[in-house]
PDB file of N, CA, C and O in Angstrom, chain B, residues numbered from 101:
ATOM      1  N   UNK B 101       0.839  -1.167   0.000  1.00  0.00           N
ATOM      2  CA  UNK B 101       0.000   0.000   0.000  1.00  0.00           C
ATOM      3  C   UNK B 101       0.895   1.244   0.000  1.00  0.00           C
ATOM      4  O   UNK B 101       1.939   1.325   0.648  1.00  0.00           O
ATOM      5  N   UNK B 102       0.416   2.166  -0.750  1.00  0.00           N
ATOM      6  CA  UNK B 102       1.181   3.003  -1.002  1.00  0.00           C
ATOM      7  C   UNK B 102       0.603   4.451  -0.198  1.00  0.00           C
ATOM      8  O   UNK B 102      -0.618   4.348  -0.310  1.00  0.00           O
ATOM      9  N   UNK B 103       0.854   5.563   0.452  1.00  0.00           N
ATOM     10  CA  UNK B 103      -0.050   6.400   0.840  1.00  0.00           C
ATOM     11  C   UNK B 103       0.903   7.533   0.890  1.00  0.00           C
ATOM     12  O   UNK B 103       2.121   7.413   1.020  1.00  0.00           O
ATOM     13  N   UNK B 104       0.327   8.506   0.790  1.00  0.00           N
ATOM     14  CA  UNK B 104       0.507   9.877   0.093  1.00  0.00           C
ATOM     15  C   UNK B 104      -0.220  11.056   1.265  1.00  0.00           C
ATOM     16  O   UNK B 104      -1.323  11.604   1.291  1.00  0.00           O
ATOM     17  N   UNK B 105       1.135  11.129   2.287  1.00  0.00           N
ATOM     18  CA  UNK B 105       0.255  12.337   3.414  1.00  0.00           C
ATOM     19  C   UNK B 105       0.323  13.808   2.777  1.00  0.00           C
ATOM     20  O   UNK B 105       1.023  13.905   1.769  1.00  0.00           O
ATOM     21  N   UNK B 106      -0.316  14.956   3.239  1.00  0.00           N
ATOM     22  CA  UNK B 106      -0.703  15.781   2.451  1.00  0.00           C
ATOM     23  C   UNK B 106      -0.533  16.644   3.841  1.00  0.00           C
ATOM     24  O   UNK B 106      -1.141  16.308   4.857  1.00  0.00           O
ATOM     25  N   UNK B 107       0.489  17.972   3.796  1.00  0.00           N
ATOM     26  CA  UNK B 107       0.054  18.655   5.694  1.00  0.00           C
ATOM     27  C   UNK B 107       0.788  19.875   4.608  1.00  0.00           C
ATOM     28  O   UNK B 107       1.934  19.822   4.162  1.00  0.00           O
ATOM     29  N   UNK B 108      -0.373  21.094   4.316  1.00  0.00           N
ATOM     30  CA  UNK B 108      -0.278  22.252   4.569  1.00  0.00           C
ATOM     31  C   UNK B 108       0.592  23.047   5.154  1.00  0.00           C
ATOM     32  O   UNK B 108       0.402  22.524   6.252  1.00  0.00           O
ATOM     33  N   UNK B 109       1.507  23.982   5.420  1.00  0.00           N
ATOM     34  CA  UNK B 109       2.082  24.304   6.865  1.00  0.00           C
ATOM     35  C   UNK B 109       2.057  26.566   6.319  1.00  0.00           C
ATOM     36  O   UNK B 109       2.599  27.233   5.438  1.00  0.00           O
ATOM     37  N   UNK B 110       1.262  26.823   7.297  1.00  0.00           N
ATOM     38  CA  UNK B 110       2.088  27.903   7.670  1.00  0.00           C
ATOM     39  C   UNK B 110       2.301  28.442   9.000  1.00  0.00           C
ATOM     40  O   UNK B 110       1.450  28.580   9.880  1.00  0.00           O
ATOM     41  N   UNK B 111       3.589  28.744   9.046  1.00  0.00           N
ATOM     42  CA  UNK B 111       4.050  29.420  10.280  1.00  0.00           C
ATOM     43  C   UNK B 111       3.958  28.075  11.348  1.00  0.00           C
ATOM     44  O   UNK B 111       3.249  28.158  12.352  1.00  0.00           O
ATOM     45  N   UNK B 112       4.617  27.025  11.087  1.00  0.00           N
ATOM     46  CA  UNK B 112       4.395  25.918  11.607  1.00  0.00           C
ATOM     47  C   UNK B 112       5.260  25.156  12.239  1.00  0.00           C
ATOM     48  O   UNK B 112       5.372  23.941  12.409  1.00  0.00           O
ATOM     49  N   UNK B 113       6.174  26.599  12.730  1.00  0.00           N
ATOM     50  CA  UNK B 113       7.773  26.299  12.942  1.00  0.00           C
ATOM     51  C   UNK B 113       8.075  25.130  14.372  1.00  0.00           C
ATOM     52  O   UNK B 113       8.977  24.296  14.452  1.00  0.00           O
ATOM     53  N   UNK B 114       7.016  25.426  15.355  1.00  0.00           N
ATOM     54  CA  UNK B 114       7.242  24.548  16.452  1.00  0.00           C
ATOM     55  C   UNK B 114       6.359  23.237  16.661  1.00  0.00           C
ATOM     56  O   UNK B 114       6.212  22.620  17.716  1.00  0.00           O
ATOM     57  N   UNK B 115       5.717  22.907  15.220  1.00  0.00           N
ATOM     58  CA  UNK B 115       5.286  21.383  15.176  1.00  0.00           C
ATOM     59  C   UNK B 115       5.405  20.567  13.847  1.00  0.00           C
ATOM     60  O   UNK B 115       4.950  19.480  13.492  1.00  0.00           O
ATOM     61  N   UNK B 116       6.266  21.601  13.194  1.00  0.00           N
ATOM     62  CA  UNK B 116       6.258  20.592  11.825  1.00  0.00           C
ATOM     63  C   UNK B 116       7.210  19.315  11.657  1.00  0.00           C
ATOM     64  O   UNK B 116       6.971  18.400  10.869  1.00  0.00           O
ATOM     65  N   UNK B 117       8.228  19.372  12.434  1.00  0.00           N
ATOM     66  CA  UNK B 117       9.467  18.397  12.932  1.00  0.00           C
ATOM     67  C   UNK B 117       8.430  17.117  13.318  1.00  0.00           C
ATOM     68  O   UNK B 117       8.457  15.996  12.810  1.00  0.00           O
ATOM     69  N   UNK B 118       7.580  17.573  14.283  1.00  0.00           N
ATOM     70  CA  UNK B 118       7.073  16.066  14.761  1.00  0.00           C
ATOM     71  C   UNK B 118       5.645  15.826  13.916  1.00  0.00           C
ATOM     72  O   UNK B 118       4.987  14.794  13.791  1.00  0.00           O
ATOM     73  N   UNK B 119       5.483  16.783  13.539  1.00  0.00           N
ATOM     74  CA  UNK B 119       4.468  16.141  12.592  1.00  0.00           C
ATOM     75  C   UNK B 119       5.078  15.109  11.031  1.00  0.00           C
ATOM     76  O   UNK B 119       4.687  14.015  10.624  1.00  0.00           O
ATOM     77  N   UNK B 120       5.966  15.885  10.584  1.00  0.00           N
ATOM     78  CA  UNK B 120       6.961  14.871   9.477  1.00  0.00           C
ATOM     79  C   UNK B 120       7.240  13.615  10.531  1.00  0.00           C
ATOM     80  O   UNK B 120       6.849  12.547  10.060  1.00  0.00           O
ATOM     81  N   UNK B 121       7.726  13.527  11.618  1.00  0.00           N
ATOM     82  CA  UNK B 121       8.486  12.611  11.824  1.00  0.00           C
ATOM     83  C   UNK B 121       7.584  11.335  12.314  1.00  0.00           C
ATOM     84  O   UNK B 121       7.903  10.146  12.350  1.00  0.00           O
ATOM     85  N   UNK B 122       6.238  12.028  12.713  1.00  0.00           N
ATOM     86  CA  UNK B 122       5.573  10.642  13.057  1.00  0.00           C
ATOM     87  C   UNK B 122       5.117  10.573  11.916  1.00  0.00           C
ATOM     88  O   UNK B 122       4.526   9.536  12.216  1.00  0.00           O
ATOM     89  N   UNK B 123       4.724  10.775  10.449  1.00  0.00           N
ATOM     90  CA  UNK B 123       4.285  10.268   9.335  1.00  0.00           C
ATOM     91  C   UNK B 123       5.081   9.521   8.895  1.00  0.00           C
ATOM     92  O   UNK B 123       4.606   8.407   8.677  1.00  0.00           O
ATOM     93  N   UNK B 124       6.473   9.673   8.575  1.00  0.00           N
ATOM     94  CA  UNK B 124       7.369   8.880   8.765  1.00  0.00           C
ATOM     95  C   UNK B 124       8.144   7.785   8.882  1.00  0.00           C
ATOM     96  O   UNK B 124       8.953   7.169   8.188  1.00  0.00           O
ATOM     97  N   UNK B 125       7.464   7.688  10.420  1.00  0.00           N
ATOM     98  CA  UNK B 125       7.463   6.226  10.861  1.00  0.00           C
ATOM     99  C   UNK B 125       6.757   4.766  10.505  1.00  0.00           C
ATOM    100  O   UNK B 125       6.988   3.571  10.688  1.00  0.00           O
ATOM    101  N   UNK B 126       5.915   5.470   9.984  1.00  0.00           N
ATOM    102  CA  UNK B 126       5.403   4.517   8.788  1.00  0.00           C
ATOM    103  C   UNK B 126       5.634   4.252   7.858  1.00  0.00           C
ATOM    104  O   UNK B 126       5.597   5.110   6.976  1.00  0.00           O
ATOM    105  N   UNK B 127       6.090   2.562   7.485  1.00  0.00           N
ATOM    106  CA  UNK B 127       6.700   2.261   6.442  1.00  0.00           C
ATOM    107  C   UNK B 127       5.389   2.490   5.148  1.00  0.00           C
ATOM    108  O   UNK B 127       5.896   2.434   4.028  1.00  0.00           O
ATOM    109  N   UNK B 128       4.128   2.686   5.123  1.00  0.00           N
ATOM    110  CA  UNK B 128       3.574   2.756   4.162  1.00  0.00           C
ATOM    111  C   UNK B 128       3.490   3.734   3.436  1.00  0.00           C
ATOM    112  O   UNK B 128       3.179   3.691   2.245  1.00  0.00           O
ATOM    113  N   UNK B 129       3.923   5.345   4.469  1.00  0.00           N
ATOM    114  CA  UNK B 129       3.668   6.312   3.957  1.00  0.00           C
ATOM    115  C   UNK B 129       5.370   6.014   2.997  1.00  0.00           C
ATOM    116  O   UNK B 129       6.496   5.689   3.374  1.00  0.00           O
ATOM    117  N   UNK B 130       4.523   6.462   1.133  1.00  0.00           N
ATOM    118  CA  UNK B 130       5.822   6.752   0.395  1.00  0.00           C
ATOM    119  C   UNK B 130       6.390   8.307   0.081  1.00  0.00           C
ATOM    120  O   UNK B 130       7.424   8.567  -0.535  1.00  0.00           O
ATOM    121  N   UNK B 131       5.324   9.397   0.742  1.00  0.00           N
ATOM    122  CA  UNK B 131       5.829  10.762   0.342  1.00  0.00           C
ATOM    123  C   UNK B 131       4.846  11.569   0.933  1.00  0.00           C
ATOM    124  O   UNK B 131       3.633  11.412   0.796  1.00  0.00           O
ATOM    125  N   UNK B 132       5.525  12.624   1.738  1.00  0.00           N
ATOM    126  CA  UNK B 132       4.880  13.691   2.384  1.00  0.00           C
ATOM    127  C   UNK B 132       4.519  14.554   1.554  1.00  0.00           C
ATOM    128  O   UNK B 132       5.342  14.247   0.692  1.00  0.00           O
ATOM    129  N   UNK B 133       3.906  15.465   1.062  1.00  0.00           N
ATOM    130  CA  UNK B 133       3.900  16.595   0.414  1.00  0.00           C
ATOM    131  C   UNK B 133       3.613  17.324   0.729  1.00  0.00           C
ATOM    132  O   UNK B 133       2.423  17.495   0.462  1.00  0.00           O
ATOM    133  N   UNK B 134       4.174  18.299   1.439  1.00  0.00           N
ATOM    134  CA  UNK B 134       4.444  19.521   2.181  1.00  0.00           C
ATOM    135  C   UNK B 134       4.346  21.164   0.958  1.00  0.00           C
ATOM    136  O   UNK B 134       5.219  21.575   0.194  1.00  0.00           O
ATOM    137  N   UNK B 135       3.091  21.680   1.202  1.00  0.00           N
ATOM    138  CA  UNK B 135       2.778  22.980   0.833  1.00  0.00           C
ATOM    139  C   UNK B 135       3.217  24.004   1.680  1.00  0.00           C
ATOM    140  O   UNK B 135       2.730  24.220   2.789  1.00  0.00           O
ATOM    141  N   UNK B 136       4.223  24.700   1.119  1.00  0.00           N
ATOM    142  CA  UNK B 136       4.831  26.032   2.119  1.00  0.00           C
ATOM    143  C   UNK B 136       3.540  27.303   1.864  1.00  0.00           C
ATOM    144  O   UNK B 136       3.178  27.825   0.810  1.00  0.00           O
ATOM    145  N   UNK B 137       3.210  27.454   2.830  1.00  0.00           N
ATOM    146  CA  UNK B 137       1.823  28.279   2.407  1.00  0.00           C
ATOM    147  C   UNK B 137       2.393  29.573   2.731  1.00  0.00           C
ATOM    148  O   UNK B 137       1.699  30.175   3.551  1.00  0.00           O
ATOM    149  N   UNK B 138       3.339  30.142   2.388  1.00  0.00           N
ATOM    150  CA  UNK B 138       3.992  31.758   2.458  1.00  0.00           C
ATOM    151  C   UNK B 138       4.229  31.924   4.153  1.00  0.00           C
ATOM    152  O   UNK B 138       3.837  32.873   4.833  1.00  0.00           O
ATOM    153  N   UNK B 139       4.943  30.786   4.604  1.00  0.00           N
ATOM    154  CA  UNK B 139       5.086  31.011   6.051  1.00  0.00           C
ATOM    155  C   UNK B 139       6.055  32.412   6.211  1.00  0.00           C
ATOM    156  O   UNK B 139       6.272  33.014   5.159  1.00  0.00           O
ATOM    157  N   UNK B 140       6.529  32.853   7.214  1.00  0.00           N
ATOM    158  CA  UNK B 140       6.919  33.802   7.615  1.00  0.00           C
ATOM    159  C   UNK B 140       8.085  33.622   8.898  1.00  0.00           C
ATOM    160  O   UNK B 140       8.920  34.385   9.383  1.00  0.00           O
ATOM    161  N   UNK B 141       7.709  32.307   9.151  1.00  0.00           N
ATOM    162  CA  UNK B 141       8.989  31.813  10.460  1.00  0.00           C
ATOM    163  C   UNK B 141       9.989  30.810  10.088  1.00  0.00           C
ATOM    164  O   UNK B 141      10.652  30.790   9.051  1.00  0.00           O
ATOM    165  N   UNK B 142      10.014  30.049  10.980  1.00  0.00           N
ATOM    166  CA  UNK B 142      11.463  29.339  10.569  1.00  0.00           C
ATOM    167  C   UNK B 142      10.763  28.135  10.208  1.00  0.00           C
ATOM    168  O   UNK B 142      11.051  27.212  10.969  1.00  0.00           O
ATOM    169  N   UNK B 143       9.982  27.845   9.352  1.00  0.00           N
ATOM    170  CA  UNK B 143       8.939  26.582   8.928  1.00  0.00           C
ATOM    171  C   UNK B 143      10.196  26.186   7.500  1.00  0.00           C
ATOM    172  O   UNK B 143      10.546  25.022   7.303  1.00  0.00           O
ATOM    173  N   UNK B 144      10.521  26.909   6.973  1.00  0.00           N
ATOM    174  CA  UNK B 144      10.848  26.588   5.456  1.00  0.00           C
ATOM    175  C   UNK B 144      12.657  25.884   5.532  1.00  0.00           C
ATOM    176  O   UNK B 144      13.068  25.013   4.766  1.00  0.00           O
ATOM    177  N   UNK B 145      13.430  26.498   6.572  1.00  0.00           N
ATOM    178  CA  UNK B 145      14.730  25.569   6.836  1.00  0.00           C
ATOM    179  C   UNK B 145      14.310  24.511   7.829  1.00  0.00           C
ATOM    180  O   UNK B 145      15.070  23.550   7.952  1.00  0.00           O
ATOM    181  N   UNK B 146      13.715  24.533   8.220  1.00  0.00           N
ATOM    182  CA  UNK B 146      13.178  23.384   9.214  1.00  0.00           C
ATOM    183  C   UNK B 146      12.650  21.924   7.803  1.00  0.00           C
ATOM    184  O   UNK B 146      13.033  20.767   7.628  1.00  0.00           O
ATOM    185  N   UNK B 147      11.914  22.574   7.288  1.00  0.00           N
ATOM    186  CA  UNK B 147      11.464  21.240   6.202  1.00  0.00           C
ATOM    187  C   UNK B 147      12.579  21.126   5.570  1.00  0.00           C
ATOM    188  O   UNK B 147      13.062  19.993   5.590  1.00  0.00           O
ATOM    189  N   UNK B 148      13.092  21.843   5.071  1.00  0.00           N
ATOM    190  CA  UNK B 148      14.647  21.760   4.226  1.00  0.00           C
ATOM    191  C   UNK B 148      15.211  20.596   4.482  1.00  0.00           C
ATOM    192  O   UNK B 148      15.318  19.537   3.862  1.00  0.00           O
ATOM    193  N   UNK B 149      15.716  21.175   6.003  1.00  0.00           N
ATOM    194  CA  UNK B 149      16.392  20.305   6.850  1.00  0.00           C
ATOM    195  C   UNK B 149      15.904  18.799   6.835  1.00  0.00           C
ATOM    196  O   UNK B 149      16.758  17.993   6.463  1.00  0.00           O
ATOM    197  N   UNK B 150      14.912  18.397   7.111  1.00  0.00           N
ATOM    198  CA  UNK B 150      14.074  17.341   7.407  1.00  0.00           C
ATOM    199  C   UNK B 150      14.053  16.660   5.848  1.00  0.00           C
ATOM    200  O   UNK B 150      14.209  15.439   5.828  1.00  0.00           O
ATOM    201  N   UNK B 151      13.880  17.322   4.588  1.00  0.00           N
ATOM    202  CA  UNK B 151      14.336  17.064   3.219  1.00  0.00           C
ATOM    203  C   UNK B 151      15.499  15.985   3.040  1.00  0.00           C
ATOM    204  O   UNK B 151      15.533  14.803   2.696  1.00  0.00           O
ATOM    205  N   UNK B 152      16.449  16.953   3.437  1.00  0.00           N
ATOM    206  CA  UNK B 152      17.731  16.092   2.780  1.00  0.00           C
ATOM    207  C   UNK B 152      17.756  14.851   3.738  1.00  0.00           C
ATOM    208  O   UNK B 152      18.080  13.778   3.227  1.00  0.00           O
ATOM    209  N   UNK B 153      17.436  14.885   5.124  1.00  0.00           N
ATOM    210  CA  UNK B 153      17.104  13.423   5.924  1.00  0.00           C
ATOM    211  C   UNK B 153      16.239  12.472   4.890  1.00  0.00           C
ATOM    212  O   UNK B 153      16.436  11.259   4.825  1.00  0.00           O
ATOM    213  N   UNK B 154      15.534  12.968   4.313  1.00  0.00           N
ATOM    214  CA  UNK B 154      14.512  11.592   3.970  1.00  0.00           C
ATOM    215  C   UNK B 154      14.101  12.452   2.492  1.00  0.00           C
ATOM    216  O   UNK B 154      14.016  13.672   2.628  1.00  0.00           O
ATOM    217  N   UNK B 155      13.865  11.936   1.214  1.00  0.00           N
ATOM    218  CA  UNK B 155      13.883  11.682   0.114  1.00  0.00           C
ATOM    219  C   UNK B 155      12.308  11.797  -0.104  1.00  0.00           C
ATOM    220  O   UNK B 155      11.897  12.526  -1.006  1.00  0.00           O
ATOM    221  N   UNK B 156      11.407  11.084   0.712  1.00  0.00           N
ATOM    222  CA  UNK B 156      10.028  11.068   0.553  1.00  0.00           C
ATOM    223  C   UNK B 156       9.460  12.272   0.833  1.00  0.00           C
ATOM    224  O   UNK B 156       8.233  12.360   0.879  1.00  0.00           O
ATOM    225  N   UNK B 157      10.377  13.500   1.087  1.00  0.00           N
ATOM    226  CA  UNK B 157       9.347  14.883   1.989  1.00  0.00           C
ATOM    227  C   UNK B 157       9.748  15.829   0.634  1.00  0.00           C
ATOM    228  O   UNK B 157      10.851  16.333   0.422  1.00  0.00           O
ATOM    229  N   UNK B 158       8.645  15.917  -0.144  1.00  0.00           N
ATOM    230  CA  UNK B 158       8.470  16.680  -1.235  1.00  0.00           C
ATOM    231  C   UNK B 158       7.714  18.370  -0.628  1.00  0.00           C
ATOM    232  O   UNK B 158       6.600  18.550  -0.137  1.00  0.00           O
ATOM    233  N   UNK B 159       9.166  19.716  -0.993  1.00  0.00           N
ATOM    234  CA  UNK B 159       8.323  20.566  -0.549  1.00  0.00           C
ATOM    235  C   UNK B 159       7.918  21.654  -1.780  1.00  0.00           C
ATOM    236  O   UNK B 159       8.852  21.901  -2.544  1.00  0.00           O
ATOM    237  N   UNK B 160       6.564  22.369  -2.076  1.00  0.00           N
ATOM    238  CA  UNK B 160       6.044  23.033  -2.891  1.00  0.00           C
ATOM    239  C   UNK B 160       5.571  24.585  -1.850  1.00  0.00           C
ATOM    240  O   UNK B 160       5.403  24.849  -0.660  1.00  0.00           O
ATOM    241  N   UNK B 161       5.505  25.363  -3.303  1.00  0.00           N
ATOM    242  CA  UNK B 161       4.787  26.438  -2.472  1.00  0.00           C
ATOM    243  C   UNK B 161       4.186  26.985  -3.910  1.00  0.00           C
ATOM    244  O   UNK B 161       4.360  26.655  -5.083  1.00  0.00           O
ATOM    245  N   UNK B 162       3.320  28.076  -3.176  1.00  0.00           N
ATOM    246  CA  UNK B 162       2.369  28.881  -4.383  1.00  0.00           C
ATOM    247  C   UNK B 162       3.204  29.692  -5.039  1.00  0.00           C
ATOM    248  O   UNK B 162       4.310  30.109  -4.695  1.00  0.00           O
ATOM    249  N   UNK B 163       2.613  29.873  -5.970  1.00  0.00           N
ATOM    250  CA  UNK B 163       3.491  31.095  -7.158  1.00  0.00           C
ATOM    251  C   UNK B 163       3.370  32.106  -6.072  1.00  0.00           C
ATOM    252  O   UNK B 163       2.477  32.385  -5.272  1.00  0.00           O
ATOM    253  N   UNK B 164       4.850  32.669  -6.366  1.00  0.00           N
ATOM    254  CA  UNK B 164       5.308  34.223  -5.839  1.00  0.00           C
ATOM    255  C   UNK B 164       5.289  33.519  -4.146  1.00  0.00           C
ATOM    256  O   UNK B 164       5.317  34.241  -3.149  1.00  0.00           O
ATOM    257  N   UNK B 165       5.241  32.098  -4.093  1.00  0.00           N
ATOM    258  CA  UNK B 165       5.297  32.081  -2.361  1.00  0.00           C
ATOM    259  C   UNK B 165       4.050  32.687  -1.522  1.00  0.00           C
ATOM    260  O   UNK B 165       4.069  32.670  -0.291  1.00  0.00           O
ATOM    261  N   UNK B 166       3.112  33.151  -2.158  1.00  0.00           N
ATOM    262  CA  UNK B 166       2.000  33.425  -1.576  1.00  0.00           C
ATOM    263  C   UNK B 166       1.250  32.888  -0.483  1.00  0.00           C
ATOM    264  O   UNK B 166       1.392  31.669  -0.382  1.00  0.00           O
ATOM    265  N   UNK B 167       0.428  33.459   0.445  1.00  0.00           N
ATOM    266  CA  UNK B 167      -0.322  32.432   1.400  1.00  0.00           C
ATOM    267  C   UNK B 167      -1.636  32.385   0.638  1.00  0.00           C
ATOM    268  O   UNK B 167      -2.016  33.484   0.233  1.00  0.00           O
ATOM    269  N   UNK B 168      -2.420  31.327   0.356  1.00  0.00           N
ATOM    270  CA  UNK B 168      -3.468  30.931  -0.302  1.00  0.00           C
ATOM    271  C   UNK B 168      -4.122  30.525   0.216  1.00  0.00           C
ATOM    272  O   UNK B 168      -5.086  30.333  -0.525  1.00  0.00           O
ATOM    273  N   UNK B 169      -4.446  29.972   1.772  1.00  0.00           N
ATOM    274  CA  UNK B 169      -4.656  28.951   2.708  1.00  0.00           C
ATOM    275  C   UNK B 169      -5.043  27.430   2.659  1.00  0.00           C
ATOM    276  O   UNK B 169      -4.506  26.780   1.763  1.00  0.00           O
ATOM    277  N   UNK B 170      -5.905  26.778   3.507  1.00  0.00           N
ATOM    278  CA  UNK B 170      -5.599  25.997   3.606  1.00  0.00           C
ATOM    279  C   UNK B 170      -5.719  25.184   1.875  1.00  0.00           C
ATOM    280  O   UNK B 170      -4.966  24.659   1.055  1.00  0.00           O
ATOM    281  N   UNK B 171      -7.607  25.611   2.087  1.00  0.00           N
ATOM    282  CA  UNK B 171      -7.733  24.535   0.957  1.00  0.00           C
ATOM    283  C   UNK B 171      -6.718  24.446  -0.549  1.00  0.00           C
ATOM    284  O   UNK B 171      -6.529  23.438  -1.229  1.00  0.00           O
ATOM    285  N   UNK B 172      -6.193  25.778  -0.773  1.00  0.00           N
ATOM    286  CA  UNK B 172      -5.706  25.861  -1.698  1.00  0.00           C
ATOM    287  C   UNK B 172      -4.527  25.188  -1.846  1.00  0.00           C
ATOM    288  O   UNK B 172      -4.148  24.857  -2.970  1.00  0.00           O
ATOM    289  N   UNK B 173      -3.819  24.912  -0.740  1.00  0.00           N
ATOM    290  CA  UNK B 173      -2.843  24.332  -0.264  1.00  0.00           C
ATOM    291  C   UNK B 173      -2.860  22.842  -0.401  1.00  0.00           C
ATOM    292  O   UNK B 173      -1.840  22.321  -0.852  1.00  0.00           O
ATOM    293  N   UNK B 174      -3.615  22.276  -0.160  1.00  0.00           N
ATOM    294  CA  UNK B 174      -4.506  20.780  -0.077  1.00  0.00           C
ATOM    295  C   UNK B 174      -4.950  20.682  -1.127  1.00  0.00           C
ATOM    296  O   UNK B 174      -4.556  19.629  -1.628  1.00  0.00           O
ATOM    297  N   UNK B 175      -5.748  21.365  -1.937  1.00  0.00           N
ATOM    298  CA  UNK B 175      -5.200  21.002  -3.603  1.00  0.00           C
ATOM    299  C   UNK B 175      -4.238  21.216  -4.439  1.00  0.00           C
ATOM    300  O   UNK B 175      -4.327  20.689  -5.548  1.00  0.00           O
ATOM    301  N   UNK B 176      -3.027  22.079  -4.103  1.00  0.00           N
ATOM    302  CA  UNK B 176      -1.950  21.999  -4.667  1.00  0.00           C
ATOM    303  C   UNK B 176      -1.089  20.864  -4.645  1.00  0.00           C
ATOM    304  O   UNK B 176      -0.301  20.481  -5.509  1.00  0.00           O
ATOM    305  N   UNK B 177      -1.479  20.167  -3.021  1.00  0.00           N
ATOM    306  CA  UNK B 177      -0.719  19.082  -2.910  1.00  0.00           C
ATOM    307  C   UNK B 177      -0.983  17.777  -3.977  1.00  0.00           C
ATOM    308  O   UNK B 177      -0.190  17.063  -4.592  1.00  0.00           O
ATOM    309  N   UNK B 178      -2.887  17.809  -3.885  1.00  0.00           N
ATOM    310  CA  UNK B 178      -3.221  16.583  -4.388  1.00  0.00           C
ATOM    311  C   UNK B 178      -2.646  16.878  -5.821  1.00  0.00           C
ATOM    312  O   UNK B 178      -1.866  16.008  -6.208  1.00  0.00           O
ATOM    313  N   UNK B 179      -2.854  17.877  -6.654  1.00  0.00           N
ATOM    314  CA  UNK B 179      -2.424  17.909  -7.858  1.00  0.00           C
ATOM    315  C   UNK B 179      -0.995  17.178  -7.732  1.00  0.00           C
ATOM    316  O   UNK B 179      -0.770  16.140  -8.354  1.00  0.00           O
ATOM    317  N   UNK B 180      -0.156  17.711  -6.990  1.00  0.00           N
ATOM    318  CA  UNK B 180       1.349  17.288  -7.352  1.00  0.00           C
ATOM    319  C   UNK B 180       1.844  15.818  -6.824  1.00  0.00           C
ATOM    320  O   UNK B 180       2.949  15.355  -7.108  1.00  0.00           O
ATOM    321  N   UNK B 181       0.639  14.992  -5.824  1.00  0.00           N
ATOM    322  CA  UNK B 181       1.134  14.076  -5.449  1.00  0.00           C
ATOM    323  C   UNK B 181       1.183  13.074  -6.044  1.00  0.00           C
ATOM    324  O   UNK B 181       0.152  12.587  -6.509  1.00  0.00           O
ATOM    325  N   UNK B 182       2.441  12.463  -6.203  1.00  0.00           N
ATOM    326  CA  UNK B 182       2.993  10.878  -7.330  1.00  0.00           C
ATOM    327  C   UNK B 182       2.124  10.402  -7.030  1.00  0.00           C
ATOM    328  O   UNK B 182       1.168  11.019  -7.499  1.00  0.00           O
ATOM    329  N   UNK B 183       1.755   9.398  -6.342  1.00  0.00           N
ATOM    330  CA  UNK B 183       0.691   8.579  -6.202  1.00  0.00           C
ATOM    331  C   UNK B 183      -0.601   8.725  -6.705  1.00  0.00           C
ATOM    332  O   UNK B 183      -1.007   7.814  -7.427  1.00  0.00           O
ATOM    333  N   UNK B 184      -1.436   9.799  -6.451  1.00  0.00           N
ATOM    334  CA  UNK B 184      -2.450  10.612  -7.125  1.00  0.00           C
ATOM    335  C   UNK B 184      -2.510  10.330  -8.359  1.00  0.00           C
ATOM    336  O   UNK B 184      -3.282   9.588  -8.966  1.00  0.00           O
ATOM    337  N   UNK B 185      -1.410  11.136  -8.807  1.00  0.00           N
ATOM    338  CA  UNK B 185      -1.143  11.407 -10.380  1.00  0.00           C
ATOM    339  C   UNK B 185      -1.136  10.088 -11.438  1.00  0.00           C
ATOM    340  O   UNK B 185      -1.581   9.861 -12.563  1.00  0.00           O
ATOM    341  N   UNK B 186      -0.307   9.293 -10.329  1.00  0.00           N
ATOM    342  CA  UNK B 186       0.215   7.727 -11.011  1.00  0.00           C
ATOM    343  C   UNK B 186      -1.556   6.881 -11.492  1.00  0.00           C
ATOM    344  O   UNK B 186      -1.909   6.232 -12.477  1.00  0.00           O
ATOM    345  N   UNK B 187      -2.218   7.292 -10.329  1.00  0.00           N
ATOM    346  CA  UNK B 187      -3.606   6.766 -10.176  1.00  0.00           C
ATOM    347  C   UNK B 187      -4.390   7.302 -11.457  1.00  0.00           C
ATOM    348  O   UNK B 187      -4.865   6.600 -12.350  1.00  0.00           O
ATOM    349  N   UNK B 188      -4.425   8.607 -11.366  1.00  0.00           N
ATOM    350  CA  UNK B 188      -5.224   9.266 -12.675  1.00  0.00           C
ATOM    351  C   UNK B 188      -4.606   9.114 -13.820  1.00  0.00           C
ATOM    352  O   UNK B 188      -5.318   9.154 -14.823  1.00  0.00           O
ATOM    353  N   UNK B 189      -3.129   8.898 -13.991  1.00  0.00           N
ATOM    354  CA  UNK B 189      -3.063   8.266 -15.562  1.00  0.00           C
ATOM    355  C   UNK B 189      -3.428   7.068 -16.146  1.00  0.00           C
ATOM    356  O   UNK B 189      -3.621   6.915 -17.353  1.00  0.00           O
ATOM    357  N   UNK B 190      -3.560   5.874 -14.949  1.00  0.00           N
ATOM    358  CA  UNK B 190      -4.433   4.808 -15.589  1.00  0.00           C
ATOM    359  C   UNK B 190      -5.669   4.592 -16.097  1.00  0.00           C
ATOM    360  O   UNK B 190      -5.969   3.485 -16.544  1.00  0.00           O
TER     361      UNK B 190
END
C-alpha cells in the first residue's frame, strides 16, 4: 500500500518536525507533500532540513510564495502528489 500524506504548513515552525516525523514512521507512507503556504517563520529551513534526511518529503509552495490557505494548499498538494497522479493516468 502506497499512501501519500498531504500537511499544509504555515508558520508551523514549532510542530512541523514532529508532525513529518511521526508520518514517517510509517513504512507505508511513500511521500509527504508539504505545501509552504507563504510562512513567515522558521517553517521553510526546518522542512529543508528534514528534506535532505529523507527523500520522501516533497516541498512546494504557491506562485510568488504566496499564502493561499488551507484549501488551496490541499489542492496543490493533491495535484502534485505521485501517487495521485500515477492513479489518474491509468
Amino acid at each position: 500500500m502506497n499512501i501519500s500524506v498531504i500537511i499544509p504548513v504555515y508558520n508551523a515552525a514549532a510542530y512541523i518536525e514532529k508532525a513529518l516525523t511521526s508520518a514517517l514512521f510509517h513504512s507505508e507512507v511513500k511521500e509527504i507533500v508539504v505545501v509552504n503556504d507563504g510562512s513567515t517563520d522558521n517553517s521553510l529551513p526546518i522542512l529543508q532540513k528534514l528534506q535532505q534526511s529523507d527523500d520522501r518529503i516533497k516541498i512546494y509552495h504557491h506562485e510568488n510564495n504566496n499564502n493561499k490557505g488551507r484549501s488551496a494548499s490541499r489542492n496543490l498538494a493533491l495535484k502534485l502528489s505521485a501517487y495521485l497522479s500515477d492513479e489518474n493516468d491509468r
